[in-house]
C-alpha positions as CSV (number, residue, x, y, z in Angstrom):
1,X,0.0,0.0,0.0
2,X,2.8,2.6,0.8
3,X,4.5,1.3,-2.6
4,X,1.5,2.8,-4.4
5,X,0.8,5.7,-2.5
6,X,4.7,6.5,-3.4
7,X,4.0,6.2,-7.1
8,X,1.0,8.5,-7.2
9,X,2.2,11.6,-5.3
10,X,6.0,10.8,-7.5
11,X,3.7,10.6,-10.8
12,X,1.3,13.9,-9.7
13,X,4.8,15.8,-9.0
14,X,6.2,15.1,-12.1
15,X,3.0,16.3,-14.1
16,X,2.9,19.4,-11.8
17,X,7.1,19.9,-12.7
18,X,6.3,19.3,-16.4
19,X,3.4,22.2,-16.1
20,X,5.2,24.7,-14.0
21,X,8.4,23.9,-16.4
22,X,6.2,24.4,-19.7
23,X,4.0,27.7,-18.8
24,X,7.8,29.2,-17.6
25,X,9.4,28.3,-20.7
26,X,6.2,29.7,-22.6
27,X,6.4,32.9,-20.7
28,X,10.2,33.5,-21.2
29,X,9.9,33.1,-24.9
30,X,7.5,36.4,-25.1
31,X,4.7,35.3,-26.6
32,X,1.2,36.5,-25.4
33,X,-0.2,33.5,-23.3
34,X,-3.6,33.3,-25.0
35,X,-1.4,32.1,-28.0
36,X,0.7,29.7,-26.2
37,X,0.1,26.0,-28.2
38,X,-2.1,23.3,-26.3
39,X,-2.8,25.6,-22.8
40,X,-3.5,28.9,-25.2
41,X,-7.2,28.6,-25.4
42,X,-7.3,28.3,-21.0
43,X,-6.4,32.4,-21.5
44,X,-9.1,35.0,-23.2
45,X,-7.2,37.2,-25.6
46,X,-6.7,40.6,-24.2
47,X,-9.2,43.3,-25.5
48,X,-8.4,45.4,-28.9
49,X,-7.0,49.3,-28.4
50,X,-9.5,51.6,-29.1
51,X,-9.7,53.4,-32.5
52,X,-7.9,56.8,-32.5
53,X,-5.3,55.6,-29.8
54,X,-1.7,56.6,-30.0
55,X,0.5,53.5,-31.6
56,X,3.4,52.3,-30.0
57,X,6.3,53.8,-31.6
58,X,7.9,51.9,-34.1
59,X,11.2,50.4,-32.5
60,X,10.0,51.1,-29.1
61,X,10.3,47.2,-28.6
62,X,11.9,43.9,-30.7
63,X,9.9,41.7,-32.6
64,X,8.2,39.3,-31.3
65,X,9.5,35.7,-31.6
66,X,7.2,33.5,-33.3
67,X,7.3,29.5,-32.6
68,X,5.7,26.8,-33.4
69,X,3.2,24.7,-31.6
70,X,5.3,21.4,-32.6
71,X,8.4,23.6,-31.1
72,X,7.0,24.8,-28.0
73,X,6.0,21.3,-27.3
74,X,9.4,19.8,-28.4
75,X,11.1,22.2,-26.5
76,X,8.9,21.8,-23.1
77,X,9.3,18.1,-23.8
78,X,13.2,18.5,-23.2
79,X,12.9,20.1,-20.2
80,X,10.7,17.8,-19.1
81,X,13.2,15.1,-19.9
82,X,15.8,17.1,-17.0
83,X,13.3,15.3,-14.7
84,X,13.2,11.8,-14.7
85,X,11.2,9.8,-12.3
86,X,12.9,7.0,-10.6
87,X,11.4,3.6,-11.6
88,X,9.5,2.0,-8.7
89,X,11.0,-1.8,-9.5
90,X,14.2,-2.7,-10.7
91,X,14.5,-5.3,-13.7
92,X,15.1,-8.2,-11.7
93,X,11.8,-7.5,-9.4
94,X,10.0,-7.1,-12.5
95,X,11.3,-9.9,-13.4
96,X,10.0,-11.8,-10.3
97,X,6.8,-10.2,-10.2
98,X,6.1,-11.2,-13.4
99,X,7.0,-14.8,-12.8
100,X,5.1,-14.6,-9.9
101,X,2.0,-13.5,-11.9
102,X,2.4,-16.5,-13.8
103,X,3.1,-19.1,-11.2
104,X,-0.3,-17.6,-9.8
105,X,-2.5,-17.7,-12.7
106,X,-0.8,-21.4,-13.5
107,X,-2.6,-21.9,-10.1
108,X,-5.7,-20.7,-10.7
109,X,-5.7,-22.1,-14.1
110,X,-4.9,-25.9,-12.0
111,X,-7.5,-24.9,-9.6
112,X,-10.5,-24.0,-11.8
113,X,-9.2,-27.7,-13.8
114,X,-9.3,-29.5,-10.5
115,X,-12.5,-27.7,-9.3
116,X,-14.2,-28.6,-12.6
117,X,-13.0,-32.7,-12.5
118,X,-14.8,-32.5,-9.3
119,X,-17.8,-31.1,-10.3
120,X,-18.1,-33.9,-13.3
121,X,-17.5,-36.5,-10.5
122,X,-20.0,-35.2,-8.3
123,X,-22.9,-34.9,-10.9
124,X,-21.7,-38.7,-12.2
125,X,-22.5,-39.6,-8.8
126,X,-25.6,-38.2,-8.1
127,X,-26.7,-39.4,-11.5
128,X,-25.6,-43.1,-10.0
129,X,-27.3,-42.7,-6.9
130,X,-30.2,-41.8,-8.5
131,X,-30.3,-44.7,-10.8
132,X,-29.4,-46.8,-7.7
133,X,-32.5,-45.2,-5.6
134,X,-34.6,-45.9,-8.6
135,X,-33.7,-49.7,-9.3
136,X,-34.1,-50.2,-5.4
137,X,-37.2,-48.7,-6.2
138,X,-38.4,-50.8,-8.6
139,X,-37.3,-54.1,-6.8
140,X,-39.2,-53.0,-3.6
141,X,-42.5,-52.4,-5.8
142,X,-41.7,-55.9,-7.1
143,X,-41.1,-57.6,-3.6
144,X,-44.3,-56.1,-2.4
145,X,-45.7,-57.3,-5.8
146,X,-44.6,-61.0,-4.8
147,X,-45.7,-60.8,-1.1
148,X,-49.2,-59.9,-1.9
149,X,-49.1,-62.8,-4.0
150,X,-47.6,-65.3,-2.1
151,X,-50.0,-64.3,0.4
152,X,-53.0,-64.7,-1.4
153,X,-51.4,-68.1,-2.8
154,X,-50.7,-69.1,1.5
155,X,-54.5,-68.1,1.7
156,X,-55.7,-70.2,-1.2
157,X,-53.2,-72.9,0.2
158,X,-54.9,-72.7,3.4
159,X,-58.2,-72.7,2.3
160,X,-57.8,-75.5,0.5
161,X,-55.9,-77.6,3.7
162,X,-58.7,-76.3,5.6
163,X,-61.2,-77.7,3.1
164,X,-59.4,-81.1,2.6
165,X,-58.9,-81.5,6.1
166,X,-62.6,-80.9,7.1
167,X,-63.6,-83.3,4.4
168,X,-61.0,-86.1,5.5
169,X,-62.4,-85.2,9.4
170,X,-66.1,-85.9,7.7
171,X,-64.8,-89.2,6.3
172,X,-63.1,-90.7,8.9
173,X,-66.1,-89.5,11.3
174,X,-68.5,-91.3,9.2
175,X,-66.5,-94.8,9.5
176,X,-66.2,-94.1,12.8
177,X,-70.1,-94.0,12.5
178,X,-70.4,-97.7,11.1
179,X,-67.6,-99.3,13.6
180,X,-68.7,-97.5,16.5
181,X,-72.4,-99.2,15.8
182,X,-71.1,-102.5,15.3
183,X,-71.8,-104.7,18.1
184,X,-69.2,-107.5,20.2
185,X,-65.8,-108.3,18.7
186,X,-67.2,-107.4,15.0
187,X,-65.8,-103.4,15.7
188,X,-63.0,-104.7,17.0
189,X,-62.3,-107.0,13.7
190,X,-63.2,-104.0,10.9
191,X,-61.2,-101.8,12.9
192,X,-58.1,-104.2,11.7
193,X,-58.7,-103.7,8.4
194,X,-57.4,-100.2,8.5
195,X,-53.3,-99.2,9.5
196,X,-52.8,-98.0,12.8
197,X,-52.5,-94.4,11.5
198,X,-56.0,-94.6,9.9
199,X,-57.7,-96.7,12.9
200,X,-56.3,-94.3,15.7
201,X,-58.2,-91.1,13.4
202,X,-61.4,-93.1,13.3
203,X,-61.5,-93.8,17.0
204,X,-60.8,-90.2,17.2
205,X,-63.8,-89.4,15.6
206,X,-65.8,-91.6,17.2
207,X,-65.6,-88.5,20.0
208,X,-66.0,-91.0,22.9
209,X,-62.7,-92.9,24.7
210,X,-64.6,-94.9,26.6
211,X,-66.3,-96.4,23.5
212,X,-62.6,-95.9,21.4
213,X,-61.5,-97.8,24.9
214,X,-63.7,-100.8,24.3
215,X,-63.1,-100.9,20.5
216,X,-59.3,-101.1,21.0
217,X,-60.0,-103.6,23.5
218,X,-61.3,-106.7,20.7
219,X,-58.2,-106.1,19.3
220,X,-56.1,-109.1,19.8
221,X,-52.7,-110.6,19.3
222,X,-49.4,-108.6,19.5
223,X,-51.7,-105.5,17.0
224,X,-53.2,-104.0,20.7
225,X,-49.8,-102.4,21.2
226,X,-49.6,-100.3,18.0
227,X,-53.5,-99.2,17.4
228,X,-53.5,-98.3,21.3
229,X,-49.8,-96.0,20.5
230,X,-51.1,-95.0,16.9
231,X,-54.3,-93.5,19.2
232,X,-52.8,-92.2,21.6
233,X,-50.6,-90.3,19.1
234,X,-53.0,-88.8,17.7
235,X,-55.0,-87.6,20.5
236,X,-51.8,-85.6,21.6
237,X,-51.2,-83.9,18.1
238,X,-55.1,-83.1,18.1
239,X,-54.5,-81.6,21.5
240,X,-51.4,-79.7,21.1
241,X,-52.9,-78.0,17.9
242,X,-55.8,-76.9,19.8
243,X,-53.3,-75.4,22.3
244,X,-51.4,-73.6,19.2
């Protein structure tokens, strides 16, 4: 800051030097001011002698010298050059400020490079985050898609176990029906005619143990063991899913 503020007030005394120099030189030379080249039209011309006045007499003064504007200004221009204004940098600092300079706008140039090789990367990735948000998108409206449907299939599925169950519950009940009405060892007999599996879910339809009880009880031989574990069985699954 004190660098500049040396320059101006060295440059505004030169330009006062030059003026002061010029207007002196001007004046010395004789000729009338308002006829002085370049400042000449700052001065009004002074007014004419009236007519009748007394003339100068001849010789009373020397010509006038007449010059030039081109010489005035030559002239005022060398004594202008007697004042030369130190420069404010030598070469070499010059030199190094200008290098400087260019080191500096090498960096900004790099900068605004590096700054713009950013920018790309950034839109590329928000361009593939947003095609990532929107594939993710699109699979969760297609899992939702395939859990309604596996749903509704789990519902049809169920209906359908529900259905085959109650119509397996209405067939075994009604053989349960016939053996349960059968009279002495005879239930005892046609309940052999069926696995152990199938015999135990017939007694369990029958809905009575102490009639199941009697029926298991015509069953002879070394059978007894497994019809009287296939019905237990299944009176504890039939239990355990009315628990659940």
């Amino acid at each position: 800051m004190n660098r500049i503020i040396e320059i101006v007030a060295m440059a505004f005394g030169g330009l006062s030097i030059f003026l002061v120099a010029f207007v002196g030189f001007v004046a010395l030379s004789g000729k009338p001011v308002h006829e002085i080249a370049v400042i000449g039209r700052a001065f009004p011309a002074p007014p004419e002698p009236e007519p009748g006045a007394e003339a100068e007499p001849e010789g009373a003064s020397e010509p006038e010298s007449h010059l030039s504007d081109s010489a005035v200004i030559e002239s005022s221009l060398g004594v202008l050059s007697a004042w030369t204004l130190p420069s404010p940098y030598s070469t070499s600092e010059l030199r190094v400020l200008a290098e400087e300079l260019k080191g500096k706008r090498e960096e900004l140039e790099q900068r605004e490079l590096g700054l713009a090789r950013r920018e790309r990367t950034v839109q590329e990735d928000e361009k593939e985050i947003e095609e990532r948000l929107a594939t993710l998108e699109e699979l969760r409206t297609h899992l939702e898609s395939l859990q309604g449907e596996l749903r509704q299939q789990e519902d049809a599925l169920d209906k359908k176990s529900r259905a085959a169950a109650a119509g397996e519950d209405a067939r075994w009940a009604e053989v349960a029906r016939v053996i349960g009405g059968l009279e002495g060892a005879e239930a005892g007999k046609r309940l052999l005619e069926y696995e152990p599996a199938d015999a135990a879910r017939i007694l369990r339809a029958l809905g009575d143990d102490e009639r199941a009880g009697e029926i298991l009880n015509q069953v002879a031989g070394k059978r007894w063991k497994e019809y009287v574990d296939a019905y237990t069985s299944e009176k504890a699954r039939v239990a355990s899913r009315g628990r659940g």
